[in-house]
N, CA, C and O atoms as CSV, one atom per row, in Angstrom:
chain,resi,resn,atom,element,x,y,z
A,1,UNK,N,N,13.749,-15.329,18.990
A,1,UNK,CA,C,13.181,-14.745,20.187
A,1,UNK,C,C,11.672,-14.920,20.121
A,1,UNK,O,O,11.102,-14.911,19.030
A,2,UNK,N,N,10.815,-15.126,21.606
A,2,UNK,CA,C,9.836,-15.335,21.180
A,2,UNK,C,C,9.070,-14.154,22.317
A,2,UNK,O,O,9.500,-13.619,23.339
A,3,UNK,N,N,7.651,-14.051,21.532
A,3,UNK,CA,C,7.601,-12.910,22.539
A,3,UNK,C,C,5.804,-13.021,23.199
A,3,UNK,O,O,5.038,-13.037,22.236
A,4,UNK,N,N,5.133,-13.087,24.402
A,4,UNK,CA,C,3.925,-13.122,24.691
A,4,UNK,C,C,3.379,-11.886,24.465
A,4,UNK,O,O,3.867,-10.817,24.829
A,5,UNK,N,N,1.613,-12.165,23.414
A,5,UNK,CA,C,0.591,-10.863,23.423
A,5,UNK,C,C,-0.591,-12.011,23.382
A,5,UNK,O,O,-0.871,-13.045,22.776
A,6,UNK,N,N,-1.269,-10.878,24.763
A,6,UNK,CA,C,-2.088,-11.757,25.640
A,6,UNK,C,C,-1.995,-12.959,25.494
A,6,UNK,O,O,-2.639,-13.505,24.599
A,7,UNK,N,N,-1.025,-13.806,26.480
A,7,UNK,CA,C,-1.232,-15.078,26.713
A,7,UNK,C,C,-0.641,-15.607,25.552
A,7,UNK,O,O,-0.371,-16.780,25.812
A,8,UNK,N,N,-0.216,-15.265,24.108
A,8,UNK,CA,C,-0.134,-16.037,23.110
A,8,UNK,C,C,1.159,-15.987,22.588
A,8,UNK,O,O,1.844,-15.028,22.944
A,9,UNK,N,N,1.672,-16.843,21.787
A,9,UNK,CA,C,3.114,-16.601,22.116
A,9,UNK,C,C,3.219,-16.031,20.338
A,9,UNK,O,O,2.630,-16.584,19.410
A,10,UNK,N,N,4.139,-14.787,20.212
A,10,UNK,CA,C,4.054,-14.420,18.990
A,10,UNK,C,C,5.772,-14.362,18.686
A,10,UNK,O,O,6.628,-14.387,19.570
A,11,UNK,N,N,6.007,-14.286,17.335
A,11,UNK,CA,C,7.273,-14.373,16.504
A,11,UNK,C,C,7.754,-12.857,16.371
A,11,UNK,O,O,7.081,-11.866,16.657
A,12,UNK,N,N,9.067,-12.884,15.873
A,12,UNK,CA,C,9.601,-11.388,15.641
A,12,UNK,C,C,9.048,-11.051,14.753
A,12,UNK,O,O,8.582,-9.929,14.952
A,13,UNK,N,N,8.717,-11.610,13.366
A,13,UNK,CA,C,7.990,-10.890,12.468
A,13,UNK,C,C,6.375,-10.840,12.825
A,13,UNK,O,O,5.697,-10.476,11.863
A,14,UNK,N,N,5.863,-11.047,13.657
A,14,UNK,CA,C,4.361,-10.657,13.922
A,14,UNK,C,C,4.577,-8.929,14.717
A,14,UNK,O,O,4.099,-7.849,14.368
A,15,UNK,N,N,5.718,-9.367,16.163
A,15,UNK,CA,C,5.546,-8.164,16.576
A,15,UNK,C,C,6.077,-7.148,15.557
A,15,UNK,O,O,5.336,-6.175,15.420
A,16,UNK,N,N,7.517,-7.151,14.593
A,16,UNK,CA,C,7.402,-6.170,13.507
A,16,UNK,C,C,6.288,-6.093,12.486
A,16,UNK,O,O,6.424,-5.064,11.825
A,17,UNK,N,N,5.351,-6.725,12.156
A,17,UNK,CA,C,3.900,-6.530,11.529
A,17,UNK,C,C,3.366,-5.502,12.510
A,17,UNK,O,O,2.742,-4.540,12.062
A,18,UNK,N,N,3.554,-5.627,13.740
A,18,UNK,CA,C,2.322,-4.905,14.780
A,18,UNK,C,C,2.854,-3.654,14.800
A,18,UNK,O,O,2.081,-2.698,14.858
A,19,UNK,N,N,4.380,-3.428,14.753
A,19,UNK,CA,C,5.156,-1.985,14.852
A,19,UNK,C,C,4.778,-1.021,13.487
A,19,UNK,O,O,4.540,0.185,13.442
A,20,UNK,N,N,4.820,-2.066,12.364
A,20,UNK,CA,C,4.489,-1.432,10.989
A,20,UNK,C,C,3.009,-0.843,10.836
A,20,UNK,O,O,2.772,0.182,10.197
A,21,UNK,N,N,2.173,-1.503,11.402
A,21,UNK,CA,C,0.684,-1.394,11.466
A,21,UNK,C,C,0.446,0.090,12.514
A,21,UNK,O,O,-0.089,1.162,12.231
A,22,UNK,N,N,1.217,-0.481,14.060
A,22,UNK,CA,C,0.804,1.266,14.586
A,22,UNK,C,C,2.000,2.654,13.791
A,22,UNK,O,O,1.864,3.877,13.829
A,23,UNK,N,N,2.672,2.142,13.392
A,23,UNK,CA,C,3.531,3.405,12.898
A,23,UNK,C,C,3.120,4.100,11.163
A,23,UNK,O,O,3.637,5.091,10.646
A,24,UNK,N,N,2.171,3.299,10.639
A,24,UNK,CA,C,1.262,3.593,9.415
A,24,UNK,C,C,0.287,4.344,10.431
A,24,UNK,O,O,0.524,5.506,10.763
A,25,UNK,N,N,-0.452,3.875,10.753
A,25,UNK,CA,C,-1.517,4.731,11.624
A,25,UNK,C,C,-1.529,5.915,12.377
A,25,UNK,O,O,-2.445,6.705,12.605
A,26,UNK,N,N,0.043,5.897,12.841
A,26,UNK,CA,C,0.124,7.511,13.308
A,26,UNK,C,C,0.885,8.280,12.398
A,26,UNK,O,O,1.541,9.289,12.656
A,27,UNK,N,N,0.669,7.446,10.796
A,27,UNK,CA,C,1.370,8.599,9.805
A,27,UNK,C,C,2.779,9.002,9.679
A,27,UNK,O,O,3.181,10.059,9.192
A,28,UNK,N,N,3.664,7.803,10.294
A,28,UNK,CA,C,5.077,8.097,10.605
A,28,UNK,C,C,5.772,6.867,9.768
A,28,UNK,O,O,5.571,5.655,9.686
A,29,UNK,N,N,7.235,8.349,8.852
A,29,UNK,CA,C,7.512,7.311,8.106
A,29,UNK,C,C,8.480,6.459,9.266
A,29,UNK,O,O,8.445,6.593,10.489
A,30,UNK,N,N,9.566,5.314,8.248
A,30,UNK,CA,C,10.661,4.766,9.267
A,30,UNK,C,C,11.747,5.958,9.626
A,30,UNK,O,O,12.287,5.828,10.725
A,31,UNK,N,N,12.049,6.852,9.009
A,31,UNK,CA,C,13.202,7.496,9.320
A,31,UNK,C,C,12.802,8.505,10.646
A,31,UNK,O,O,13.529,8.796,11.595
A,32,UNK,N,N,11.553,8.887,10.411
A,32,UNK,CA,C,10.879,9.627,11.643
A,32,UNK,C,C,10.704,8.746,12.333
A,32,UNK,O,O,11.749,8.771,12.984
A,33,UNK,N,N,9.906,7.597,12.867
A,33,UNK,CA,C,10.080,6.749,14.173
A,33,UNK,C,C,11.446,6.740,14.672
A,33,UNK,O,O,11.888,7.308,15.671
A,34,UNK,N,N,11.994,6.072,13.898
A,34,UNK,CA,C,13.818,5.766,14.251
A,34,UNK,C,C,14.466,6.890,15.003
A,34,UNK,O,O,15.230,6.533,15.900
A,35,UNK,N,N,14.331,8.011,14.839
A,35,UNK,CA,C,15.038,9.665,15.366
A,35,UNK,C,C,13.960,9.595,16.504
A,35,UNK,O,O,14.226,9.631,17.706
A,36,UNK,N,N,12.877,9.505,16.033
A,36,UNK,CA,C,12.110,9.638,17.580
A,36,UNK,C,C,12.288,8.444,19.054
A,36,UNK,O,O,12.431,8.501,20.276
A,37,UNK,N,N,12.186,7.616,18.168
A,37,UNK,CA,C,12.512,6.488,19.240
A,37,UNK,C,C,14.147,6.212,19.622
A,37,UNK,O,O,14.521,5.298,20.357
A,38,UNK,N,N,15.128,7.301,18.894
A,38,UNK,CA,C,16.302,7.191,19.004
A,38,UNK,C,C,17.124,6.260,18.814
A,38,UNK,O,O,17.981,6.068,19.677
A,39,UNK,N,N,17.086,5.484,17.705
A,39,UNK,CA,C,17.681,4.200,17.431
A,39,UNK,C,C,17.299,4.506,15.283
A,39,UNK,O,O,16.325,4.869,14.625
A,40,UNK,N,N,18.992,4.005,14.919
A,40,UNK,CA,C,19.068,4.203,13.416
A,40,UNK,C,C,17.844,3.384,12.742
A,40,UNK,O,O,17.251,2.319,12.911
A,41,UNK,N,N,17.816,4.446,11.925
A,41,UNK,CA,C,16.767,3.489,10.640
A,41,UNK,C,C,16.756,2.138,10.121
A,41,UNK,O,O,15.815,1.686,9.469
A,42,UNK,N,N,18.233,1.231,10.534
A,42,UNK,CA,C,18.662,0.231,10.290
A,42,UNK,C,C,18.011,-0.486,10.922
A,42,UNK,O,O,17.245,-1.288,10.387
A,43,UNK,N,N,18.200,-0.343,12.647
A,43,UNK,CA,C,18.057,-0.996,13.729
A,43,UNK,C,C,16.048,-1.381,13.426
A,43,UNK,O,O,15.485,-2.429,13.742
A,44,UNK,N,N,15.334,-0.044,12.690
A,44,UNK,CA,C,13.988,-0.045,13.004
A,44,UNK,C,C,13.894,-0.810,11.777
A,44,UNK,O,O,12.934,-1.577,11.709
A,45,UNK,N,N,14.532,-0.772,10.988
A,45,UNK,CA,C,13.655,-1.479,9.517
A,45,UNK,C,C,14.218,-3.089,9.815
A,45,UNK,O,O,13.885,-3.887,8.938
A,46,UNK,N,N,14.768,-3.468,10.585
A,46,UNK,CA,C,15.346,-4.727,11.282
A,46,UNK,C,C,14.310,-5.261,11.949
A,46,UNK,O,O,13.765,-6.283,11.532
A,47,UNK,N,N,13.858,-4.551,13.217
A,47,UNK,CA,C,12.717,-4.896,14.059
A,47,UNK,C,C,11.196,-5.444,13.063
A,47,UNK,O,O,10.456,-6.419,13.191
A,48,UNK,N,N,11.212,-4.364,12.145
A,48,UNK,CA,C,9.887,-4.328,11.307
A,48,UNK,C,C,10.121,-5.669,10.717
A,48,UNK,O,O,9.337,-6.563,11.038
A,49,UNK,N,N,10.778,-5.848,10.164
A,49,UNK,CA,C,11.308,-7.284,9.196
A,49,UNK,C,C,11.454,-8.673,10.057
A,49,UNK,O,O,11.466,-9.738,9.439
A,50,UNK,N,N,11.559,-8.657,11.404
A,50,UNK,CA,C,11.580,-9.617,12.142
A,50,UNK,C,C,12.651,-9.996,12.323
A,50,UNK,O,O,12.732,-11.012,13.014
A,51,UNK,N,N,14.107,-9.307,11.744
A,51,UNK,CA,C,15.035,-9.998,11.072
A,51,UNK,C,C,16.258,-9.202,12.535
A,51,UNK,O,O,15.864,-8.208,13.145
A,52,UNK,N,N,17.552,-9.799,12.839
A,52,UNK,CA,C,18.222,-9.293,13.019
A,52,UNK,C,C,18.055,-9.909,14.768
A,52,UNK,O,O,17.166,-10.688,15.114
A,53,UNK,N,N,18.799,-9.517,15.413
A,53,UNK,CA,C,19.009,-9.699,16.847
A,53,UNK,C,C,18.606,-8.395,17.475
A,53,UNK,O,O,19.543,-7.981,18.157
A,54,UNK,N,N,17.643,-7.648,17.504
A,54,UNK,CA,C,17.607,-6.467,18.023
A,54,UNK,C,C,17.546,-6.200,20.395
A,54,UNK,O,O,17.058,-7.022,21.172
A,55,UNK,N,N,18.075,-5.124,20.706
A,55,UNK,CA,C,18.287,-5.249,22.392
A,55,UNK,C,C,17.104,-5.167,22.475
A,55,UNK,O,O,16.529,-4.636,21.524
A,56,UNK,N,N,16.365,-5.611,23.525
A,56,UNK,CA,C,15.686,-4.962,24.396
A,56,UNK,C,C,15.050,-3.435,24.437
A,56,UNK,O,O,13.908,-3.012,24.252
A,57,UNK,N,N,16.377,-2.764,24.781
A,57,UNK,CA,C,16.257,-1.754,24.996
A,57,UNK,C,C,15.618,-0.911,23.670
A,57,UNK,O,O,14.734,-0.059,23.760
A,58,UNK,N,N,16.182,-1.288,22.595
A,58,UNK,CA,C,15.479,-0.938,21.429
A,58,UNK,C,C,14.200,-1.075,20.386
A,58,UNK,O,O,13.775,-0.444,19.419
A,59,UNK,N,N,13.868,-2.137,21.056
A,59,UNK,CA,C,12.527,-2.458,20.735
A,59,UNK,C,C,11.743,-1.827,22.255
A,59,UNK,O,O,10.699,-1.237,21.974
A,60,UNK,N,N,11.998,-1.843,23.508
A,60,UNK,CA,C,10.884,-1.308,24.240
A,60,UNK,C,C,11.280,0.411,23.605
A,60,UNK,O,O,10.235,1.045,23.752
A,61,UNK,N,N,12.196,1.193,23.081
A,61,UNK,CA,C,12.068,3.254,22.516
A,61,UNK,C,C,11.324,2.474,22.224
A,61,UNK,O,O,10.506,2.357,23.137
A,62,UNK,N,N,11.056,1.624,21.170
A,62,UNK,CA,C,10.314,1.836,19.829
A,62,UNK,C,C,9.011,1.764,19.935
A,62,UNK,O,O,8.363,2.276,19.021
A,63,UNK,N,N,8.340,1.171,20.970
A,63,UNK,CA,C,7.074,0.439,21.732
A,63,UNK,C,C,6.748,1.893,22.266
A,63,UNK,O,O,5.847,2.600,21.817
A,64,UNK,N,N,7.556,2.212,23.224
A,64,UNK,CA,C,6.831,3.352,24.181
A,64,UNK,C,C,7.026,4.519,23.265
A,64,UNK,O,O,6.167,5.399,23.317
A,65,UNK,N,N,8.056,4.662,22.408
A,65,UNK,CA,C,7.154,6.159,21.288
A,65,UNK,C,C,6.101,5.913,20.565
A,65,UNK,O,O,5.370,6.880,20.352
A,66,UNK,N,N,5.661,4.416,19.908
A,66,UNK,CA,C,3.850,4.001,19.322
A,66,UNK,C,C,2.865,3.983,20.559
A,66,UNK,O,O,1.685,3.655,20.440
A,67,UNK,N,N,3.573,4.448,22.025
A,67,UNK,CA,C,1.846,4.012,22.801
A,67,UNK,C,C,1.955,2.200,23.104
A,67,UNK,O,O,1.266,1.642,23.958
A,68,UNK,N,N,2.914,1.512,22.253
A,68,UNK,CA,C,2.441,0.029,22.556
A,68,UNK,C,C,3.385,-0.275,23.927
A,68,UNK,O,O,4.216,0.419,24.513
A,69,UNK,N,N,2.818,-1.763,24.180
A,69,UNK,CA,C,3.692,-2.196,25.792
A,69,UNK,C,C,4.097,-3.685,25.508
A,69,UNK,O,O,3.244,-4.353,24.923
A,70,UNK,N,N,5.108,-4.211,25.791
A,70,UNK,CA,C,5.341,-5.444,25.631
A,70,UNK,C,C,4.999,-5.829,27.541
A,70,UNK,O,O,4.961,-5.074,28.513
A,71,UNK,N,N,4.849,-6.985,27.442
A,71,UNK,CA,C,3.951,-7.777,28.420
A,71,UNK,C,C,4.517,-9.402,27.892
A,71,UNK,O,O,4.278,-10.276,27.058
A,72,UNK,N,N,5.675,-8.982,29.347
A,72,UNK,CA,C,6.168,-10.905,29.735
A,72,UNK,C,C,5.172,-11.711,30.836
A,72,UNK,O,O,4.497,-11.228,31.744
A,73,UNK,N,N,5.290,-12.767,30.522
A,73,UNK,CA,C,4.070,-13.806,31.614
A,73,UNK,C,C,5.132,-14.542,31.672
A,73,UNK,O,O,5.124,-15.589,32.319
């Protein structure tokens, strides 16, 4: 899957680098994001890793409980 930030085209493991980076910063481990963003610890340590086929739907909980926005062009 490939995914645009600004204009640039980034990989699953960059945007899970970017999820790991704001979810250190607001001091949240994985098991707390995951319950908050409502999706298992599996599903989030998947996203983070780049690894796995994750929905849509589960990567935008995970975006809009960090504050972040994914942005298609």
């Amino acid at each position: 899957m490939q995914y645009v930030a600004g204009g640039v085209g980034v990989n699953q493991a960059q945007v899970g680098e970017a999820i790991v980076a704001a979810r250190k910063l607001d001091a949240l481990d994985q098991v707390t994001l995951a319950e908050l963003s409502s999706i298992s610890a599996r599903t989030l340590s998947d996203l983070e890793r780049g690894s796995g086929n994750p929905t849509l739907a589960s990567l935008l909980r995970v975006l809009d409980t960090l504050g972040l926005e994914l942005t298609v062009k």
